[in-house]
C-alpha positions as CSV (number, residue, x, y, z in Angstrom):
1,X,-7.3,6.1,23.3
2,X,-3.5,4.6,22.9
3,X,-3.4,2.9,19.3
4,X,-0.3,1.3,17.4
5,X,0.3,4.6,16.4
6,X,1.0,6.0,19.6
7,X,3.4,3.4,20.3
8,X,5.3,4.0,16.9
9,X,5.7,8.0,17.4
10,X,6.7,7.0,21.0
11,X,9.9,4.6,20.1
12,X,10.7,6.6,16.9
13,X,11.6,9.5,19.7
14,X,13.1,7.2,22.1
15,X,15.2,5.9,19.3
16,X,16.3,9.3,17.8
17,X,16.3,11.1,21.2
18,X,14.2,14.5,20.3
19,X,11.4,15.0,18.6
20,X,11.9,17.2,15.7
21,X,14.4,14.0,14.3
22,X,11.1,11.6,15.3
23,X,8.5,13.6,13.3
24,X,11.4,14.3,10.0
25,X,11.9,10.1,10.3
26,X,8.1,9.7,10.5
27,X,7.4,12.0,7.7
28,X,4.9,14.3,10.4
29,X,4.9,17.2,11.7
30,X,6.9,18.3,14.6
31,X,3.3,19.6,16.6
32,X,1.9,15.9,15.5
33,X,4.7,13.9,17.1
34,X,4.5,16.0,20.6
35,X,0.4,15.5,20.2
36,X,0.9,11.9,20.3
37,X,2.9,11.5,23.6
38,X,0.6,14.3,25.5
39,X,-2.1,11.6,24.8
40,X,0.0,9.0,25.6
41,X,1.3,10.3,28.9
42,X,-2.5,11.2,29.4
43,X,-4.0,7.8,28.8
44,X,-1.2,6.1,31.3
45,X,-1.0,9.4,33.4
46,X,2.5,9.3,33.9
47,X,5.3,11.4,32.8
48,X,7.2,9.3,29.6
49,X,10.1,12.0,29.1
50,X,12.2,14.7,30.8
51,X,13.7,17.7,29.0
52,X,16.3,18.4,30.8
53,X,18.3,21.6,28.7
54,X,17.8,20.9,24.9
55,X,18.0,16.7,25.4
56,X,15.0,14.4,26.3
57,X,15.2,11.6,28.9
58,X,13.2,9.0,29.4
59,X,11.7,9.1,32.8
60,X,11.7,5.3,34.7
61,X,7.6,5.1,33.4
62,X,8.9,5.8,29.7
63,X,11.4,2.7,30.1
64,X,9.1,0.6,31.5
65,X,6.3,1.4,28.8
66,X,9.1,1.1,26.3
67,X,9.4,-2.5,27.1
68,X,6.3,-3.1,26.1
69,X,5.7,-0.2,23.6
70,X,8.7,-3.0,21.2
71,X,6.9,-6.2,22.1
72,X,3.7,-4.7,20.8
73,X,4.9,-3.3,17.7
74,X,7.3,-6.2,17.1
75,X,4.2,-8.8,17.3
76,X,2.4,-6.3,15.1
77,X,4.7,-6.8,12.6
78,X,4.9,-10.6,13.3
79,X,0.9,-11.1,13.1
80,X,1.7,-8.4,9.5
81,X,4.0,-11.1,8.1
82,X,2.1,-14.1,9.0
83,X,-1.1,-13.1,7.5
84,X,0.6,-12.0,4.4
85,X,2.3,-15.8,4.4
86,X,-1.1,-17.2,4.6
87,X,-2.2,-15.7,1.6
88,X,0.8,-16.6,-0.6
89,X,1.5,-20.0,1.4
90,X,-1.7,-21.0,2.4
91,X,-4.0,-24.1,1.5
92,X,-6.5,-24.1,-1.3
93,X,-8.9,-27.3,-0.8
94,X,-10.8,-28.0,-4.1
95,X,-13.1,-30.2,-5.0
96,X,-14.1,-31.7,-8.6
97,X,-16.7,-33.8,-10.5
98,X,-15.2,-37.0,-11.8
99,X,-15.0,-35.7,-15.5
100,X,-13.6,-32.2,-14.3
101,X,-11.4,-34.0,-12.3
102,X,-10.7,-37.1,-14.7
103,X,-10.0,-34.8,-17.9
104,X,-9.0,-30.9,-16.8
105,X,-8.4,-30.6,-12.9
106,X,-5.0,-31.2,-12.8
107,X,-4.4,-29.1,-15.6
108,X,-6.1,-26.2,-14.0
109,X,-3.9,-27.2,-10.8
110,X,-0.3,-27.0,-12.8
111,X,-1.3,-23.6,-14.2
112,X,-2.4,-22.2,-10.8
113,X,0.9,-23.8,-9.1
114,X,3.0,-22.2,-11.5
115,X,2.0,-18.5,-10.4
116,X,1.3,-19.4,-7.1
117,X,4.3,-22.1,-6.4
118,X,4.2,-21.5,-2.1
119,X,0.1,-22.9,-2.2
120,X,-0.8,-26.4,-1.1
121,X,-3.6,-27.6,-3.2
122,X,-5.2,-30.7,-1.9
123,X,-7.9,-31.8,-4.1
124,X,-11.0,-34.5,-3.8
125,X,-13.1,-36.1,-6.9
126,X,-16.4,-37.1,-6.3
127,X,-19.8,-36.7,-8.0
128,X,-21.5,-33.3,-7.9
129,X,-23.9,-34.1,-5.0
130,X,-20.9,-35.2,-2.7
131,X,-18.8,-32.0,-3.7
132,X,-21.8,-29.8,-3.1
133,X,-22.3,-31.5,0.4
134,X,-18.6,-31.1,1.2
135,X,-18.7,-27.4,0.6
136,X,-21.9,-27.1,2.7
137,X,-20.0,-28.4,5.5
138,X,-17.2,-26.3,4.8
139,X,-14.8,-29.5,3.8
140,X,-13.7,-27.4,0.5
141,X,-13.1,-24.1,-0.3
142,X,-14.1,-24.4,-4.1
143,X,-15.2,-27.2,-6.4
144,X,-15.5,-27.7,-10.0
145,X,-18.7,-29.6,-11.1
146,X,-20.8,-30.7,-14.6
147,X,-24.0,-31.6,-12.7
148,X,-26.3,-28.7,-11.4
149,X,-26.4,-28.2,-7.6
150,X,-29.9,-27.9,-5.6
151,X,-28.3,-25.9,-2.6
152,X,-29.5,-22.3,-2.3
153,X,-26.5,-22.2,-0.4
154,X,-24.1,-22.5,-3.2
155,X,-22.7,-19.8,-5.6
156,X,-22.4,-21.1,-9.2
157,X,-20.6,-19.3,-12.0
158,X,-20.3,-21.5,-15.1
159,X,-16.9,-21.3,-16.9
160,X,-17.1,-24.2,-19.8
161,X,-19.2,-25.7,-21.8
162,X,-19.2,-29.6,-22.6
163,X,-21.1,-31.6,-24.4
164,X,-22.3,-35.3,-24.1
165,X,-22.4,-37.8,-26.8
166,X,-23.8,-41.6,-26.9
167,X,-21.1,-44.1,-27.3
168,X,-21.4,-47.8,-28.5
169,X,-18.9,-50.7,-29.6
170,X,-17.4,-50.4,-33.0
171,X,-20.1,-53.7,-34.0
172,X,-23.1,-52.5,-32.6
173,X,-25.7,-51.3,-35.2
174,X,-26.0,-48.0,-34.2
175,X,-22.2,-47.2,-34.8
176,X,-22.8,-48.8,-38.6
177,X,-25.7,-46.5,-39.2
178,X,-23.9,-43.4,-37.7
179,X,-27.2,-41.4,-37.0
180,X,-30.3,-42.6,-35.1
181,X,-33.6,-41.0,-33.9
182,X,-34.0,-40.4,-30.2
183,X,-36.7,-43.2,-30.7
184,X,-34.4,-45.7,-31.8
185,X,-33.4,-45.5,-28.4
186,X,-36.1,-46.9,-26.7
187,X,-35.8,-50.1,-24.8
188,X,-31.9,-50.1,-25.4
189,X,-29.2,-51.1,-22.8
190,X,-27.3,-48.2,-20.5
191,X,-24.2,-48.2,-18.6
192,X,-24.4,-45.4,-16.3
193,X,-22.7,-43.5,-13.9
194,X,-23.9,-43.3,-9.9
195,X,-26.9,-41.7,-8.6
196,X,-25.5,-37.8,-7.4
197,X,-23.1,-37.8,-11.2
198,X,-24.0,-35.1,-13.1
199,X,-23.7,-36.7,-16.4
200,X,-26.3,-39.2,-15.2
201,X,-29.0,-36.7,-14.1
202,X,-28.7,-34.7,-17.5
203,X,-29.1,-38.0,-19.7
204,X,-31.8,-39.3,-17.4
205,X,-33.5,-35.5,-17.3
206,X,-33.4,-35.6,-21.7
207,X,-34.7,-39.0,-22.1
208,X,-37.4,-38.4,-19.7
209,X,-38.7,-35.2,-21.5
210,X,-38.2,-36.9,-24.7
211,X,-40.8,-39.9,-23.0
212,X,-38.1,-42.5,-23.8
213,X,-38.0,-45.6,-21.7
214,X,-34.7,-47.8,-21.3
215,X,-33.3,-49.9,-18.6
216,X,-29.9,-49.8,-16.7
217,X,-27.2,-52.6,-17.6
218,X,-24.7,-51.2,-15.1
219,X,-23.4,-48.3,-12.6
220,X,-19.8,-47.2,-12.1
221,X,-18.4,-44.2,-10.7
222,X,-16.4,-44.2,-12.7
223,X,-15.6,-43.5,-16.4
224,X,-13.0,-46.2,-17.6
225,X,-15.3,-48.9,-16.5
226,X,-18.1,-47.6,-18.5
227,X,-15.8,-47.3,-22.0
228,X,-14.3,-50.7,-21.1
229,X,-17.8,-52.3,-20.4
230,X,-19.2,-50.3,-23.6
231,X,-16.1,-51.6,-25.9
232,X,-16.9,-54.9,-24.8
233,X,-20.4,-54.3,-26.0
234,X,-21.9,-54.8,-22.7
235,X,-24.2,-51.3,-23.6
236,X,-24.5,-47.6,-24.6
237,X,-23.5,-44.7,-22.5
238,X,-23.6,-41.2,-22.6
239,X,-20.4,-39.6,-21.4
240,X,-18.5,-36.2,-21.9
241,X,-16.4,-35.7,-25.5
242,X,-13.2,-35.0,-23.5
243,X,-13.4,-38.8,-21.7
244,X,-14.2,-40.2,-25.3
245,X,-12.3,-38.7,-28.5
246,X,-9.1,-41.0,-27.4
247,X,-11.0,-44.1,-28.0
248,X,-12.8,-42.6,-31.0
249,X,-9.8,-41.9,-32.8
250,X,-8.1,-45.2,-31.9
251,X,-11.2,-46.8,-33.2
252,X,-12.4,-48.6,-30.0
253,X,-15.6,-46.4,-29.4
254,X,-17.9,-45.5,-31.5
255,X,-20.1,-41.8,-31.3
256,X,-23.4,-41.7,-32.7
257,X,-25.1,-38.7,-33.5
258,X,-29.0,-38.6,-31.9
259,X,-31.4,-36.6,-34.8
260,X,-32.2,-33.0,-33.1
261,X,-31.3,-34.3,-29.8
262,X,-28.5,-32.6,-27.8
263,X,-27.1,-33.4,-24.0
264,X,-25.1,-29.8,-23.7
265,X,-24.3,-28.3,-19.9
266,X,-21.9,-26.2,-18.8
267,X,-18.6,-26.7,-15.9
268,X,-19.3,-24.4,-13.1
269,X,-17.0,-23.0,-10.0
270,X,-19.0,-23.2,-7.2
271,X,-18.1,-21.9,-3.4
272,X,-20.8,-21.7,-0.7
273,X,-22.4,-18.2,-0.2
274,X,-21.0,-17.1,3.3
275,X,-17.7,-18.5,1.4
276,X,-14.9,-15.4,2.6
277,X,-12.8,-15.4,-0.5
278,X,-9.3,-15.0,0.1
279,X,-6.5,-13.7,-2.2
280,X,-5.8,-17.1,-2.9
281,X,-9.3,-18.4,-3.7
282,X,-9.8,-15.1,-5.8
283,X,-6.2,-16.0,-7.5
284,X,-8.1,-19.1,-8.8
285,X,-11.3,-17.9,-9.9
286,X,-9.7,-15.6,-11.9
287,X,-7.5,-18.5,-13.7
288,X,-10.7,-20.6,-14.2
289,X,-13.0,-18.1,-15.3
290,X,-12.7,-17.6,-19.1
291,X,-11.7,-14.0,-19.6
């Protein structure tokens, strides 16, 4: 059978005109190099080269496959190139949860693009449900969510942990006391985020254990509205630490602490399972995974 190698022995004596100088440039034995164009001249049967004295010429089926035997080699090393540019030049699509993507995505994307300046990153923020369904149908590569996805489909490796806290106005009662029970909390007020947000489904999956009824005041996908709707005293919410300390410290939000209750989950990378993982997907797993 003729292989790439074949080809190489073949030029390498074309190009150095005998073939003890093509198996010393080739780093082979002499016996190796003559192997390779019996078979060769076997597989094609034709006669490649002429020893005519001590010098080889190539016969007029050795020029002819010679044409050919460059074109091969030379796309070879064309396809060799390319593939290698894919990897260090290639596109990474990524997908985030809004509070990944609000408060630490582009973070995580400055760090990767400064090892790996010849990527593209195009990134999407959505709630966990819609990244999940985007990697299902093979929309993203990777995605960094909060919530927990129901996919058997989906490979999840958790990589941070966050915590939730409830938020009020500075003048609402709960922010003078500082500390409530869980069933203070009934009946009260809630600004939420969408159905599909992972923050949602772990408040709504605590309160329900905890038997604790309250009604919905308002849905936004997003988290500004809720702390702007909140400040204005509109409702509580329960949101993520990172999208709250500002406010906090500037004194326009107010945490209070819930007596032996906790909304704790963890940030997960998650890819789909048939998912190949390329260099560069690999590249960024390794950046986001805590070491």
């Amino acid at each position: 059978m003729m292989t790439l190698r074949h080809l190489y022995v073949f030029l390498c004596v074309c190009d150095e005109g005998n073939m003890t100088a093509a198996a010393k440039k080739l780093y082979i034995a002499q016996p190796s190099v003559s192997q390779a164009i019996f078979e060769l001249e076997k597989h094609y049967h034709v006669k490649l080269f002429e020893r005519l004295g001590r010098k080889l010429f190539v016969t007029f089926a050795g020029q002819k496959l010679l044409t050919y035997a460059r074109h091969i080699v030379n796309l070879n090393q064309e396809v060799e190139e390319a593939m290698k540019e894919v990897n260090d030049n290639g596109i990474l699509r990524l997908g985030a949860s809004v509070t990944v993507g609000t408060y630490i995505l582009h973070s995580m994307i400055g760090e990767f693009m400064r090892y790996n300046p010849k990527v593209k990153v195009v990134s999407s923020v959505n709630n966990t449900t819609v990244i999940e369904g985007m990697l299902l149908a093979d929309q993203l590569d990777i995605g960094l969510v909060e919530g927990k996805v129901q996919s058997q489909g989906i490979v999840h490796m958790p990589f941070m942990e966050d915590e939730l806290v409830l938020v009020s106005s500075v003048s609402h009662p709960f922010a003078k006391e500082g500390k409530i029970s869980i069933a203070e909390l009934e009946h009260e007020e809630f600004l939420l985020r969408e159905e599909g947000s992972g923050t949602r489904k772990l408040f709504e999956s605590v309160m329900h254990d905890r038997g604790i009824n309250w009604s919905i005041i308002g849905v936004y996908n997003n988290a500004e509205t809720i702390k702007n709707a909140v400040a204005a005293g509109l409702g509580l919410s329960v949101m993520s630490w990172m999208a709250v300390h500002k406010e906090v410290e500037r004194r326009e939000l107010a945490i209070i602490k819930i007596d032996e209750v906790s909304f704790k989950r963890q940030f997960s990378i998650i890819y789909h399972k048939n998912k190949y993982l390329s260099p560069i997907l690999n590249r960024f797993i390794q950046l986001v995974l805590p070491v």
